[in-house]
N, C-alpha and C positions, 0 to 999 in steps of 0.2 A: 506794793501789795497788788496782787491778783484781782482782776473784776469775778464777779461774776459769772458775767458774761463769757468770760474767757475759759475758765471753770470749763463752764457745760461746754462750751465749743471741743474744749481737748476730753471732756467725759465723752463727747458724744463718735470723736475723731476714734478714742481707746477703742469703746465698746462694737464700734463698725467694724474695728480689724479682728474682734475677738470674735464677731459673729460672721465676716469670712471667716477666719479660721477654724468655727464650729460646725458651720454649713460642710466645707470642704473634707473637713476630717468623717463628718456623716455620710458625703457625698460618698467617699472611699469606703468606708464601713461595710455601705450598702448595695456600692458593687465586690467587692470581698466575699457578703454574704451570698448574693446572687452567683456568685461565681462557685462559689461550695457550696452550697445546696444544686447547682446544675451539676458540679460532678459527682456530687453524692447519690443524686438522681440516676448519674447516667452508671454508677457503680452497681446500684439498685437494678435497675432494669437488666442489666450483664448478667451479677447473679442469679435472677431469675429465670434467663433464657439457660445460663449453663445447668443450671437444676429443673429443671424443665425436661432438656436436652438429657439428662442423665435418666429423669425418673423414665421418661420414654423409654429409653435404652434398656433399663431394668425391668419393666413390666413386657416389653417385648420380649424378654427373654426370659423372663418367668414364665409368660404367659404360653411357650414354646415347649418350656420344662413341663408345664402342666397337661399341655394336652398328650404331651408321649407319654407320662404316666395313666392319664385315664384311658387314651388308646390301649396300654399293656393291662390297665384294671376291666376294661370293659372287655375283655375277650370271652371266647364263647369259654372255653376251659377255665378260665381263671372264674367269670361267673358262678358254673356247676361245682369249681373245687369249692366254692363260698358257702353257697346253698346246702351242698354236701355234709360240709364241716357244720353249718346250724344245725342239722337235721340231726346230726350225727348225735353231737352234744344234746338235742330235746331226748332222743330215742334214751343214753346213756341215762339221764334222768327219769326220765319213766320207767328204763330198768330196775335203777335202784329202788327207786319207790316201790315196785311190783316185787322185788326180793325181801325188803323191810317189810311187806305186807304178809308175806307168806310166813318167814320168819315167826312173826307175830300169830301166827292163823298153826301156826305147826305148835307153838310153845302153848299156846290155849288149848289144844286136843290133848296133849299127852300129862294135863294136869288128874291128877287121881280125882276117882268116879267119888267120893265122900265127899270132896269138898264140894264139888258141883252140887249136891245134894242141899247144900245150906244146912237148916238146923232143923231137922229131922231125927237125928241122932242115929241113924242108919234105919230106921223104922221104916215098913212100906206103906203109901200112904193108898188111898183107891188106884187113885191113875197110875200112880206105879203097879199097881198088881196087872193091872189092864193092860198098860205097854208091854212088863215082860212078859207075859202069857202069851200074849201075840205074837212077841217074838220068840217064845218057845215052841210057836206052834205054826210057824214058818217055814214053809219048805224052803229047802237046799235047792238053788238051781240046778240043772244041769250041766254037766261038764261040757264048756265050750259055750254056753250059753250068754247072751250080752244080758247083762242086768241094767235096767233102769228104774230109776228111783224119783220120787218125787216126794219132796219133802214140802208142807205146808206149818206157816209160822200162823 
């Protein structure tokens, strides 16, 4: 039969080699890990300079592309053709507006003299006697004569 004593002595002899052998497998682990996170590191930093390296390259050469275009946009003709073409397009709308006006201003005169009258029933009222009298009693310019009018509302 076994002591004891002799027990723990070989428990104690196991367990020393099993914590070598856990220390060393940690020891390895942990340079493993230190060893790939450094190259991973150093993968990292690469990538960055090579994109770096490119966006440089890109925006210099955008930024090349760019100025030839606003050089050609900023020209004195190129300018005046701009302004030109706005002005063009406001004028073209205040044309139409000014023909839709008149339109309107010409369809209003050539409406018959009764209805403008309202409800009257074609009866002359005072002021109607008085307008057309006046104007029965209006001379005819002369021939070649400029006429001016002044009309009060």
């Amino acid at each position: 039969m076994e002591s004891v004593v002799s027990k723990i002595q070989e428990t104690g002899q196991h367990a020393a080699k099993k914590t070598d052998a856990l220390f060393g497998r940690t020891r390895d682990a942990g340079a493993a890990f230190v060893d790939e996170v450094a190259g991973a590191g150093r993968d990292l930093v690469a990538f960055v300079r090579s994109e770096g390296k490119g966006w440089k390259r890109f925006l210099s050469t955008r930024t090349t592309q760019l100025q030839s275009e606003v050089r050609d946009l900023l020209t004195v003709p190129a300018i005046e053709r701009e302004v030109l073409t706005r002005v063009d397009g406001t004028l073209r709308a205040i044309d139409a507006k000014i023909r839709a006006r008149l339109v309107e201003l010409d369809k209003h005169e050539q409406k018959p003299a009764a209805r403008r009258r309202g409800a009257t029933n074609g009866k002359r009222t005072p002021v109607g006697r008085k307008a057309k009298s006046a104007a029965g009693t209006a001379k005819a310019p002369a021939a070649g004569a400029t006429v001016t009018a002044s009309v009060r509302h």
